[in-house]
C-alpha positions in Angstrom: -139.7 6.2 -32.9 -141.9 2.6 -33.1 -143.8 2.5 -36.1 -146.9 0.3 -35.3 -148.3 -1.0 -38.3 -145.7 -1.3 -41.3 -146.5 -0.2 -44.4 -149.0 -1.0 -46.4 -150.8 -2.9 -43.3 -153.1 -0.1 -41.5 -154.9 -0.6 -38.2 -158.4 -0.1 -37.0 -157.3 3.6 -34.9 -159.0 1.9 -31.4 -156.5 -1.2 -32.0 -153.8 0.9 -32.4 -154.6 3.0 -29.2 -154.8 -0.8 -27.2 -151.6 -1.8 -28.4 -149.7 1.2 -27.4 -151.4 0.4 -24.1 -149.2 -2.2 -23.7 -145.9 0.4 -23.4 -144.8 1.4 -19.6 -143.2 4.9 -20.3 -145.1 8.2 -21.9 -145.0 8.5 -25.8 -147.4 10.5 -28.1 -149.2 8.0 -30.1 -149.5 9.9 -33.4 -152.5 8.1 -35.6 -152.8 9.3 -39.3 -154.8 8.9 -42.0 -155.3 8.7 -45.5 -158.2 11.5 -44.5 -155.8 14.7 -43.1 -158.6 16.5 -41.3 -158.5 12.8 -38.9 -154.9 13.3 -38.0 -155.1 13.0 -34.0 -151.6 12.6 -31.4 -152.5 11.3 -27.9 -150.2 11.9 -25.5 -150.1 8.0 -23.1 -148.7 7.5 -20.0 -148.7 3.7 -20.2 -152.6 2.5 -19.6 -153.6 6.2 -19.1 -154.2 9.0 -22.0 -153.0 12.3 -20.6 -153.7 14.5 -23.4 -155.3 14.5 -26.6 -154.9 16.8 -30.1 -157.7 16.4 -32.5 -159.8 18.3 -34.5 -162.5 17.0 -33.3 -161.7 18.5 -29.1 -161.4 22.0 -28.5 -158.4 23.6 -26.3 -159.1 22.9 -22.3 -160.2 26.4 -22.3 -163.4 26.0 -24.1 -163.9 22.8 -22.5 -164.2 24.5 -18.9 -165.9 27.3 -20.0 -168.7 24.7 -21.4 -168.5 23.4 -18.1 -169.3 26.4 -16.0 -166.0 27.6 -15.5 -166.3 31.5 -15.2 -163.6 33.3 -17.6 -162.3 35.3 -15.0 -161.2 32.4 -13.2 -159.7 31.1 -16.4 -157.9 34.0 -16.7 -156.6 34.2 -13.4 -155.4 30.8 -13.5 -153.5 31.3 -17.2 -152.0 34.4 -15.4 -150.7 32.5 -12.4 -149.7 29.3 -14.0 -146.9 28.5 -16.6 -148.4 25.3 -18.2 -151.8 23.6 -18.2 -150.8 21.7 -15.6 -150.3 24.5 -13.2 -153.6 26.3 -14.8 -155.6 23.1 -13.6 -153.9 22.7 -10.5 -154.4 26.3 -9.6 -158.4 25.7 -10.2 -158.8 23.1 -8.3 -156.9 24.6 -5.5 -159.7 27.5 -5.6 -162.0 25.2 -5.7 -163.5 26.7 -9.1 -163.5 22.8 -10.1 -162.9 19.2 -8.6 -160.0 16.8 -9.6 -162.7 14.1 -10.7 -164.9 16.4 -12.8 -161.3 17.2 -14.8 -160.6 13.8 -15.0 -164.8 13.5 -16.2 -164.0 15.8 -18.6 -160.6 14.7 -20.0 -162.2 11.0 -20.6 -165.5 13.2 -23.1 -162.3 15.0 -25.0 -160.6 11.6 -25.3 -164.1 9.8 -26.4 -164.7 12.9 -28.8 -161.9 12.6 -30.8 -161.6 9.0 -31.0 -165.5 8.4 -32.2 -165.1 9.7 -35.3 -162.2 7.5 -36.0 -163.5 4.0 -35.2 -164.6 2.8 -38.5 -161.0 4.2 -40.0 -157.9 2.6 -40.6 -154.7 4.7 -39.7 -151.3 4.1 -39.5 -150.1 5.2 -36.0 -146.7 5.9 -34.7 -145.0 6.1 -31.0 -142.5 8.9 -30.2 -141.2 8.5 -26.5 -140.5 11.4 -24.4 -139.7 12.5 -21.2 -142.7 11.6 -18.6 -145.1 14.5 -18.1 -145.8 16.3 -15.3 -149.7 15.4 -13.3 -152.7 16.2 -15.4 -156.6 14.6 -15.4 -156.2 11.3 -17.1 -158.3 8.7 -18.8 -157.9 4.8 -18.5 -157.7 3.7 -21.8 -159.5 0.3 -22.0 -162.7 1.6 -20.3 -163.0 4.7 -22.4 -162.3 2.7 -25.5 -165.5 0.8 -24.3 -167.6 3.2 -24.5 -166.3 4.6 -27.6 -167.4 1.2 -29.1 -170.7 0.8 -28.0 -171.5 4.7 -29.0 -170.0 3.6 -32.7 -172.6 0.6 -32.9 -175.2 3.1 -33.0 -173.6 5.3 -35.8 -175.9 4.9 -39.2 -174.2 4.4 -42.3 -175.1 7.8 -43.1 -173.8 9.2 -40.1 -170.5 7.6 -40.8 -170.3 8.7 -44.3 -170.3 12.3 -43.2 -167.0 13.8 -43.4 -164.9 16.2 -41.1 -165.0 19.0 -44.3 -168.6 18.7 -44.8 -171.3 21.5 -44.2 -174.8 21.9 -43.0 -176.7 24.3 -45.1 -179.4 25.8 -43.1 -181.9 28.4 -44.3 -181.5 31.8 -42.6 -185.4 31.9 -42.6 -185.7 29.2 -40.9 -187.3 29.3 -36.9 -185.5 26.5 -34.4 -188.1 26.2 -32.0 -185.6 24.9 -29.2 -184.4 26.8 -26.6 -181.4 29.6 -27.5 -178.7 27.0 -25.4 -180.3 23.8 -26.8 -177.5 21.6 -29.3 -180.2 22.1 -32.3 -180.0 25.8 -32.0 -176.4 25.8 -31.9 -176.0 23.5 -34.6 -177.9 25.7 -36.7 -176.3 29.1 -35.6 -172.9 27.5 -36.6 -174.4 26.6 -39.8 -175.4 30.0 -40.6 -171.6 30.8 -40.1 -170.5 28.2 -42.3 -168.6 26.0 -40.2 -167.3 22.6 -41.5 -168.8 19.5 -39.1 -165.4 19.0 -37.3 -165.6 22.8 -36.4 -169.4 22.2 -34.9 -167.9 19.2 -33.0 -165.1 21.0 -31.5 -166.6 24.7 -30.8 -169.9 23.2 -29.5 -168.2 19.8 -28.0 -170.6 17.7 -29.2 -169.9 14.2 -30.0 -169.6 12.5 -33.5 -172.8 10.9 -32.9 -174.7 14.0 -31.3 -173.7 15.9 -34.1 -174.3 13.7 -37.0 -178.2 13.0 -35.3 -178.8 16.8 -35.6 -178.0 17.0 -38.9 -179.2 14.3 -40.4 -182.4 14.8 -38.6 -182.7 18.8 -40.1 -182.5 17.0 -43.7 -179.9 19.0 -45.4 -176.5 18.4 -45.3 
C-alpha cells in the first residue's frame, strides 16, 4: 500500500489521479475525504482508468440502459457472463453495442465522478493488485482535461452544494418540459426526496448539469 500524500498534506483529488498515472502496474487509487459521501476508488491500469466507484456513477447497468440498451439484453448478458467483463463482451459480440461507445461511456462515468471532486482536497492511497482482465477504458490525462475546463464553469454556488443536499420542489408545481427532459427528472426525483448525489447517479447527470437545474428552479 503507497500512501500518496502524508498526513496532514492533502492533494487537489485531479493531482492525485495524475500522479498515480505515473505507476506501470494496476492499483485502485482510493481518494478520501474529510466529506464521506466524496469517498471514490478508481481502479488504474497505468495511464488508463478501468473502473470507477463513486457515488456520484451509477452501476454499468443503469448506465446502458440510459444508453438504449434494452433490459432483455442486459439480462441475457448477466445470465451468460460471470463478471462485467464477460457481460460487456457478450454485448458487443451481439452487437447490442460497439466497443467505442463503451469506452464513450466509461470516460462520462469517470468525468462524473471526478467533477464533483475538483475543488476538494483528499488524501488518496494506492493498493496494487493483480492486473484485471479487458474492460472499456479511459486515458487519464485527456479526461482529466475535460474535467478541468467543465469545473471553470462551476459557480460558487454550484460548488457549495453538497452531495447530502435536497431540492425541495412543490408537488403543484407544472414542469413544462418534455416527460424525458433533465428538468422533469430532476423534479420527479425531487418529489421522492432524493439527496443531489442520488439525482446525479440515477439520472447520470453531471455535477454541473445538475447543479444548473437546480439552482436555476430557485429552491434548494
Amino acid at each position: 500500500m503507497t500512501t500518496l500524500s502524508p498526513p496532514p498534506t492533502q492533494l487537489n483529488p485531479l493531482h492525485a489521479v495524475r500522479h498515480a498515472t505515473q505507476q506501470v502496474r494496476h492499483y485502485f487509487l482510493k481518494l478520501r475525504f474529510d466529506h464521506p459521501a466524496l469517498n471514490t476508488t478508481l481502479s488504474l491500469n497505468g495511464p488508463n482508468v478501468i473502473g470507477v466507484r463513486s457515488p456520484f456513477v451509477p452501476h454499468w447497468n443503469t448506465t446502458l440502459t440510459h444508453h438504449g440498451v434494452h433490459p432483455v439484453a442486459l439480462i441475457e448478458a448477466q445470465e451468460a457472463s460471470h463478471s462485467l467483463t464477460q457481460a460487456l463482451d457478450h454485448l458487443v459480440a451481439h452487437h447490442v453495442i460497439t466497443r467505442t461507445q463503451l469506452q464513450q461511456l466509461a470516460e462520462r462515468r469517470f468525468i462524473q465522478a471526478m467533477l464533483p471532486l475538483t475543488w476538494q482536497h483528499t488524501t488518496a492511497t494506492l493498493i496494487p493488485s493483480p492486473t484485471p482482465p479487458p474492460t472499456p477504458h479511459t486515458r487519464i490525462v485527456p479526461a482529466l482535461h475535460e474535467v478541468n475546463q467543465l469545473a471553470q464553469h462551476l459557480t460558487p454556488a454550484a460548488r457549495a452544494l453538497q452531495p447530502e443536499h435536497q431540492f425541495l420542489a412543490d408537488p403543484a408545481h407544472v414542469v413544462p418540459e418534455a416527460d424525458d427532459h433533465p428538468h422533469t427528472l430532476v423534479y420527479r426525483a425531487a418529489l421522492r426526496g432524493l439527496f443531489l448525489q442520488d439525482k446525479a447517479a440515477r439520472l447520470l447527470l453531471r455535477w454541473d448539469q445538475l447543479t444548473h437545474i437546480i439552482l436555476c428552479s430557485g429552491c434548494t
